[in-house]
MMTF fields as JSON, N, C-alpha, C and O atoms, coordinates in Angstrom:
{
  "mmtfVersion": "1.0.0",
  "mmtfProducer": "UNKNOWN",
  "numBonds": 387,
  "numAtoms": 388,
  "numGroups": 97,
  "numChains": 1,
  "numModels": 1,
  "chainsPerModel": [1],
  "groupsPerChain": [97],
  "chainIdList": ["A"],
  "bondAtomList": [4, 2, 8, 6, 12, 10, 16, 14, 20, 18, 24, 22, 28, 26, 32, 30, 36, 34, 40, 38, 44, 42, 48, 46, 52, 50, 56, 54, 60, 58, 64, 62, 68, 66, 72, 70, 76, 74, 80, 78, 84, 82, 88, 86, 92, 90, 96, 94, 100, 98, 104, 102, 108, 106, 112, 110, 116, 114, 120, 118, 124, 122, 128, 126, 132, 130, 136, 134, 140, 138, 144, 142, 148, 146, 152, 150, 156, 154, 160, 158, 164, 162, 168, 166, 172, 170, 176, 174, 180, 178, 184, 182, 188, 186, 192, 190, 196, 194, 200, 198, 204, 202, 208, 206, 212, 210, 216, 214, 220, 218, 224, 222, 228, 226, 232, 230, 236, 234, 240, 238, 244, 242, 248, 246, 252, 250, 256, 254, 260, 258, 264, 262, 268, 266, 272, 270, 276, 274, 280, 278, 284, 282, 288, 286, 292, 290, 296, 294, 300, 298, 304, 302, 308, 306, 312, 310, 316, 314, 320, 318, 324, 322, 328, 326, 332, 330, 336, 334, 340, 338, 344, 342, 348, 346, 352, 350, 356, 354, 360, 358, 364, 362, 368, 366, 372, 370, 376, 374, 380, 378, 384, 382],
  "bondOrderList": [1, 1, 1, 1, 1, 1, 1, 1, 1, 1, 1, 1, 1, 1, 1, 1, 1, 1, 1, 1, 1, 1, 1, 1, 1, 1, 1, 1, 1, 1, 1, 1, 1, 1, 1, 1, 1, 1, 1, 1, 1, 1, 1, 1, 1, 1, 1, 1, 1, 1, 1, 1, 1, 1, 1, 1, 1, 1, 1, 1, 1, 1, 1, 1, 1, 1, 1, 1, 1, 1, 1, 1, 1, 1, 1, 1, 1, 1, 1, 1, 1, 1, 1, 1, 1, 1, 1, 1, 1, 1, 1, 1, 1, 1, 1, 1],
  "groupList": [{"groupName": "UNK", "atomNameList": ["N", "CA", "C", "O"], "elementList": ["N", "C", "C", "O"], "formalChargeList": [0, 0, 0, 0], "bondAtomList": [1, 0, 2, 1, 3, 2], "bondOrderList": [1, 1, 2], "singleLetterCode": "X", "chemCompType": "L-PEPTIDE LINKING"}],
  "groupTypeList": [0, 0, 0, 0, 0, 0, 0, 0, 0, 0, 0, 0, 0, 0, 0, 0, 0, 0, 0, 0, 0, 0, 0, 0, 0, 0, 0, 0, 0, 0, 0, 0, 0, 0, 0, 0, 0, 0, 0, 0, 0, 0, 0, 0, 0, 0, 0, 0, 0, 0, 0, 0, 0, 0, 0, 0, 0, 0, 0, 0, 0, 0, 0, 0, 0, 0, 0, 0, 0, 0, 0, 0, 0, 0, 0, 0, 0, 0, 0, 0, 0, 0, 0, 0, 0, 0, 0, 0, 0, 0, 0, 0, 0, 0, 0, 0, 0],
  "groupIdList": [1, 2, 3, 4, 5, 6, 7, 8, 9, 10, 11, 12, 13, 14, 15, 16, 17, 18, 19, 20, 21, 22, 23, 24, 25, 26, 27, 28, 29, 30, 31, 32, 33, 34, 35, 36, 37, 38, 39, 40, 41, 42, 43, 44, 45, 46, 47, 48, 49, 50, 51, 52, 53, 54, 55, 56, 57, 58, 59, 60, 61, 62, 63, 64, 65, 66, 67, 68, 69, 70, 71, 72, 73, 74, 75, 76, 77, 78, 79, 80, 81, 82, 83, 84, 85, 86, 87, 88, 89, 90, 91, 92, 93, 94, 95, 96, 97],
  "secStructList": [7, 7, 7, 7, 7, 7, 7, 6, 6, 2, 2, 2, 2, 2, 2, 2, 2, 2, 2, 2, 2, 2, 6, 7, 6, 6, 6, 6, 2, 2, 2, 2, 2, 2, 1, 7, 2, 2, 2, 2, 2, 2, 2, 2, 2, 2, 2, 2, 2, 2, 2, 1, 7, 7, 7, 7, 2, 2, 2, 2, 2, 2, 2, 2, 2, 2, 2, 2, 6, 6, 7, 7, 2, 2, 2, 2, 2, 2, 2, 2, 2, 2, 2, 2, 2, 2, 2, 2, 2, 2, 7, 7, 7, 7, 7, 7, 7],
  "xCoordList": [41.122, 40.813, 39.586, 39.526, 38.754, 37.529, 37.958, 39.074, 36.78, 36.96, 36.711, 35.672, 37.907, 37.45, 36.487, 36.685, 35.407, 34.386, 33.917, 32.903, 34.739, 34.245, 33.398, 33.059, 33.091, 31.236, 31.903, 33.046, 30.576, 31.151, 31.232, 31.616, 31.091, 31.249, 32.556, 33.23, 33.239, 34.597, 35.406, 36.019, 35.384, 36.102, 35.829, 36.483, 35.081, 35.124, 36.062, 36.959, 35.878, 36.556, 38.077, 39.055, 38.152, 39.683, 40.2, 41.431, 39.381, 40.078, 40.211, 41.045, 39.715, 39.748, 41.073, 41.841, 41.175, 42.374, 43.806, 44.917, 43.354, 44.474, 44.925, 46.058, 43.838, 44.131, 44.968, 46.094, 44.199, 44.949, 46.454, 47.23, 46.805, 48.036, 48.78, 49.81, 48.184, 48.449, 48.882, 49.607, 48.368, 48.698, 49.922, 50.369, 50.085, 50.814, 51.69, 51.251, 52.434, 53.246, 54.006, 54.223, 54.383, 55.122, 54.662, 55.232, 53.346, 52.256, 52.54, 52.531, 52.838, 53.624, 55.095, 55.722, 55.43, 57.107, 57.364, 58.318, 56.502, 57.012, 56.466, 57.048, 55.319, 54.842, 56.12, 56.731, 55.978, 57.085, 58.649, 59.37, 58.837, 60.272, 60.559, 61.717, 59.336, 59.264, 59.4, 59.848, 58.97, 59.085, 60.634, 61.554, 60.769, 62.017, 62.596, 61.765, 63.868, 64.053, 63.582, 63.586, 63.027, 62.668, 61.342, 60.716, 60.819, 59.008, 59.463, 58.829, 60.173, 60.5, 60.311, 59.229, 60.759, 60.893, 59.825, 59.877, 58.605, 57.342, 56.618, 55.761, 56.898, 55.792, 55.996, 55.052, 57.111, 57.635, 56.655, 55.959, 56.773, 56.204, 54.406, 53.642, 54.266, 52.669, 52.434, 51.447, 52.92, 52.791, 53.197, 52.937, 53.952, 54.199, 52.623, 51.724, 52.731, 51.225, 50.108, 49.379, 49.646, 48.67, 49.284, 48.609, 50.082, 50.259, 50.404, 50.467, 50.477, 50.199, 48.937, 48.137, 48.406, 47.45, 46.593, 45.751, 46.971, 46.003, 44.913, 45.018, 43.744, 42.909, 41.859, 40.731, 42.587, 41.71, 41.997, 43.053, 40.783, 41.07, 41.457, 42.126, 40.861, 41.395, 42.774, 43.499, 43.479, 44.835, 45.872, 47.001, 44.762, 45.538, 46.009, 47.1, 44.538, 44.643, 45.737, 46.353, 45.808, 46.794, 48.313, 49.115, 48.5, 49.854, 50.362, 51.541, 49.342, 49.204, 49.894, 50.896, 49.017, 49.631, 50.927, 51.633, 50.991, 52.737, 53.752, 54.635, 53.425, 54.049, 54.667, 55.832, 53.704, 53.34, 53.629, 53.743, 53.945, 53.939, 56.03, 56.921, 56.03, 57.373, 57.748, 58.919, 57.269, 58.123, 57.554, 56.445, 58.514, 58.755, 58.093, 58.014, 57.131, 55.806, 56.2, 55.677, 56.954, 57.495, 57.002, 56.324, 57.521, 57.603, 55.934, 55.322, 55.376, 53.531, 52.817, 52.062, 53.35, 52.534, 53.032, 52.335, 54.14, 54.371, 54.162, 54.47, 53.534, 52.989, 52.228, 52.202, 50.826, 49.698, 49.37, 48.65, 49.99, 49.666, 50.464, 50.129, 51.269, 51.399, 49.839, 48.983, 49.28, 48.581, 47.415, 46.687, 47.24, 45.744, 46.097, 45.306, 47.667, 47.811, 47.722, 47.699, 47.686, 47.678, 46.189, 45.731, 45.129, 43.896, 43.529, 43.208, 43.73, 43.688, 44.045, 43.279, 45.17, 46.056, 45.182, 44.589, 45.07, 44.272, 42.818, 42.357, 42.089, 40.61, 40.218, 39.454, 40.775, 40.768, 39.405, 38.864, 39.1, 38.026, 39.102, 40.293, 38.437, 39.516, 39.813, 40.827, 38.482, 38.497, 39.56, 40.071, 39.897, 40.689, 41.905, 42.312, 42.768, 44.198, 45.196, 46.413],
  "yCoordList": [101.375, 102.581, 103.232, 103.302, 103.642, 104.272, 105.682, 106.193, 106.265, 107.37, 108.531, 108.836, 109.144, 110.524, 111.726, 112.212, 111.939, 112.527, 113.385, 113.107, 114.865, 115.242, 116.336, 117.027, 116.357, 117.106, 118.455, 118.908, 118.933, 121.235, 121.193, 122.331, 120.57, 120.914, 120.732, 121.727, 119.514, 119.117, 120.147, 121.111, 119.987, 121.46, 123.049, 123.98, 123.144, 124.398, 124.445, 125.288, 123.26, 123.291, 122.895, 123.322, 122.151, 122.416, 123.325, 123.356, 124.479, 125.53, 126.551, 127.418, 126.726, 127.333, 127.128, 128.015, 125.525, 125.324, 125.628, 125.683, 125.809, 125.68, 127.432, 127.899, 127.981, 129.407, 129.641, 130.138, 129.179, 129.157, 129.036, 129.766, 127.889, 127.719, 128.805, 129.345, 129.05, 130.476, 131.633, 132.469, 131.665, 132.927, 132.966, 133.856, 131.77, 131.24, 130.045, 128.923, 130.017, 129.304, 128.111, 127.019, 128.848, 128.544, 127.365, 126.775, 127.34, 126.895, 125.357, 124.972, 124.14, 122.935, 122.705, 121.659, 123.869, 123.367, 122.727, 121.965, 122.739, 122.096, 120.858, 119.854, 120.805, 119.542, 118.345, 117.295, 119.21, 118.757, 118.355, 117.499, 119.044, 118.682, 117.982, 117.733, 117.483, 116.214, 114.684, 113.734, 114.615, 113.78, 113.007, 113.554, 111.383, 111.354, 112.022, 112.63, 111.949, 112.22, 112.216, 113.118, 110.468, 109.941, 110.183, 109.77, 110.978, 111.706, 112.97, 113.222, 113.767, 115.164, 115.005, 115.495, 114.646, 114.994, 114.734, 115.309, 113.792, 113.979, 114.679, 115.07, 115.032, 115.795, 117.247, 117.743, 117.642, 119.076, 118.847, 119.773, 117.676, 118.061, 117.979, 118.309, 117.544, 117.524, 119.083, 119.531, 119.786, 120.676, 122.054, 123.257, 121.118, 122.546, 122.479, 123.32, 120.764, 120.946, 121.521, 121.582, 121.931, 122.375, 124.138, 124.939, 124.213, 125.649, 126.006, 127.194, 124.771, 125.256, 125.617, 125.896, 125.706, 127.114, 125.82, 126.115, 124.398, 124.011, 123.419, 122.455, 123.603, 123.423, 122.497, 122.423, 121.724, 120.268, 119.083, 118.476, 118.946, 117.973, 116.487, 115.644, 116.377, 115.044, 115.31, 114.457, 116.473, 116.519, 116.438, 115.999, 117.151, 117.28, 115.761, 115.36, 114.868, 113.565, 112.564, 111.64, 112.916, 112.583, 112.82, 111.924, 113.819, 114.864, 114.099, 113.747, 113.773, 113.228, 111.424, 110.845, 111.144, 109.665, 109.121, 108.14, 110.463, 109.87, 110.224, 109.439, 111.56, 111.815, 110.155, 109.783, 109.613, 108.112, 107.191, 106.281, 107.126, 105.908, 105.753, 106.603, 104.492, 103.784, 104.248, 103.989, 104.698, 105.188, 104.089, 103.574, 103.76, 102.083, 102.245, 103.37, 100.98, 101.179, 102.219, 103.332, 101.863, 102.907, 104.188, 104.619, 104.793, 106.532, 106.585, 107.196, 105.784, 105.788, 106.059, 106.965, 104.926, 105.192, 106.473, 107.136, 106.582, 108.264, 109.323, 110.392, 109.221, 110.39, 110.684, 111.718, 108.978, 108.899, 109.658, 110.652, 109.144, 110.068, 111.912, 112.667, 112.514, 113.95, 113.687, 113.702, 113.425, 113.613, 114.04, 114.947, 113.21, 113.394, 115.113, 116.036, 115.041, 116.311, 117.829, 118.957, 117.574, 118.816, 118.54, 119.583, 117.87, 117.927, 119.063, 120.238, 118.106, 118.283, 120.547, 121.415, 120.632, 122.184, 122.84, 123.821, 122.394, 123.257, 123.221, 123.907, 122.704, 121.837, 121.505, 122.204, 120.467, 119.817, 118.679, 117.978, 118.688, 117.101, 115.778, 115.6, 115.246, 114.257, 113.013, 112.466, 112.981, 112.208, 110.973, 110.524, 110.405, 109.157, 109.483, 110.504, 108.432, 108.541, 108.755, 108.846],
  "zCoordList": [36.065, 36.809, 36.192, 34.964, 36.829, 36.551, 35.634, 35.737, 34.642, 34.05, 34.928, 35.513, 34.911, 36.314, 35.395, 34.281, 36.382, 36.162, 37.028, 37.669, 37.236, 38.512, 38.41, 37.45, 39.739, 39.708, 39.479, 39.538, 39.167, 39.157, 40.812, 41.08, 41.903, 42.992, 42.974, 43.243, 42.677, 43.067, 42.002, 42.461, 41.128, 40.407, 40.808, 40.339, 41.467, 42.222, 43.048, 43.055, 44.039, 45.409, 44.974, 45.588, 44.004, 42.954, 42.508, 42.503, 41.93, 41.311, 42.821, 42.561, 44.189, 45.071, 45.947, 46.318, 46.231, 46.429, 45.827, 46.354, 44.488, 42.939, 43.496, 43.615, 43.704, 43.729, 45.076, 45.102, 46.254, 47.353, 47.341, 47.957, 46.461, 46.195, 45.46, 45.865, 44.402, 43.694, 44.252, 43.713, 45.471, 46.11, 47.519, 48.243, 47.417, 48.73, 47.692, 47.948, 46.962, 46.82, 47.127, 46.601, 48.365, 49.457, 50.552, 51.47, 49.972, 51.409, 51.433, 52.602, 50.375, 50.861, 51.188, 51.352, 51.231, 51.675, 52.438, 52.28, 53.836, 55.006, 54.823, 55.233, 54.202, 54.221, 53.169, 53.368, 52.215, 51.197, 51.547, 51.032, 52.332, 53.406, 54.349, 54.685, 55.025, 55.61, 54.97, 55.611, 53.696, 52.678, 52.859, 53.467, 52.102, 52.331, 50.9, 50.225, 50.442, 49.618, 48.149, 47.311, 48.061, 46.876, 46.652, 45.675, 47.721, 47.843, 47.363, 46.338, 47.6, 47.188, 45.834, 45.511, 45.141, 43.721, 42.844, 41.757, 43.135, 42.977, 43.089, 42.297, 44.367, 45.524, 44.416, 43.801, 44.362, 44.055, 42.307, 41.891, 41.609, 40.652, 40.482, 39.575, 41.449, 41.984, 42.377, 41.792, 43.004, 43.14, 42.123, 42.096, 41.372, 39.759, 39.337, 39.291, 38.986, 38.616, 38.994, 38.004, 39.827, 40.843, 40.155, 39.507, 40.397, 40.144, 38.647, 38.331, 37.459, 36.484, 36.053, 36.945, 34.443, 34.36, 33.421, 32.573, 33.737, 33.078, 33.213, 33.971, 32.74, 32.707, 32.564, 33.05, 31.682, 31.271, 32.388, 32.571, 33.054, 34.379, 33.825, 34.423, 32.512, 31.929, 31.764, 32.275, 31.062, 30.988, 32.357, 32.576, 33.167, 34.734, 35.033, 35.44, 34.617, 35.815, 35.022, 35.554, 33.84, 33.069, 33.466, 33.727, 33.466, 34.001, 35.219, 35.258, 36.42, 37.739, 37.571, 37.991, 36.947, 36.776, 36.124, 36.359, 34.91, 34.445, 35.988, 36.331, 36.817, 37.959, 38.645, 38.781, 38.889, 39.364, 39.168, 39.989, 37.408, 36.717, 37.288, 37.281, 37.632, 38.074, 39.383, 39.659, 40.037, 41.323, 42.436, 42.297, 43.656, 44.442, 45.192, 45.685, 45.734, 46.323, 47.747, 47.79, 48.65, 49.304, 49.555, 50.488, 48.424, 47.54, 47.706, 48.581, 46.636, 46.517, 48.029, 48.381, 48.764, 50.055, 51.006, 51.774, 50.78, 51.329, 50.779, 51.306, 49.485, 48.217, 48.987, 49.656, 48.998, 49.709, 50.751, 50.653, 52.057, 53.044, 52.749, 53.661, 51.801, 51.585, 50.967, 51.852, 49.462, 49.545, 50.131, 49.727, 51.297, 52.285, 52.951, 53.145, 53.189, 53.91, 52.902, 53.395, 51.649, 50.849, 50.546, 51.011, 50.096, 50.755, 51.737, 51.56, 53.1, 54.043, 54.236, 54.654, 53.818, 53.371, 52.8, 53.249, 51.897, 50.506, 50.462, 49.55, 51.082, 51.134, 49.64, 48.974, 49.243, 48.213, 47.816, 48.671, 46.654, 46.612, 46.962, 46.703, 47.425, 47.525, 46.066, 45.633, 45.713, 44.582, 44.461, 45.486, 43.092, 43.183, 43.108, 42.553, 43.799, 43.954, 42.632, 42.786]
}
């Protein structure tokens, strides 16, 4: 996997979304509830993350991948497409998976 390196554009439009979320909490639930079960419990910690306070995008993308690490291809490809949709929610960089 490539070393993530993202521009001050994409961390802007990261910390804008991050905030968005910040202020609206609430704002993936539905998306998050469509999920099947074995997506929920990711999804929910993808989204602590996003709402935690940290800072280091290397630590973030870190944080992101243990989320990841073992769960059945299945789960991944339905992360995938929540993914595109909290993007999509939040106007997110899209950057690497």
């Amino acid at each position: 996997m490539a070393e993530l390196k993202p521009t001050p554009e994409m961390i802007e439009k990261f910390k804008k979304g991050r905030a968005t979320l910040k202020a609206s909490p609430t704002l993936l639930d539905d998306s998050i509830d469509k999920l099947s079960a074995g997506a929920q419990e990711p999804a929910k910690k993808f989204r602590d993350l996003m709402l935690s306070d940290e800072e280091d995008m290397a630590k973030f993308h870190v944080a992101a991948t243990a989320i990841k690490t073992g769960l059945a291809e299945d789960v991944m490809k339905e992360l995938e497409a929540h993914r595109a949709e909290v993007i999509r929610i939040l106007d997110l960089p899209a950057g690497p998976a």
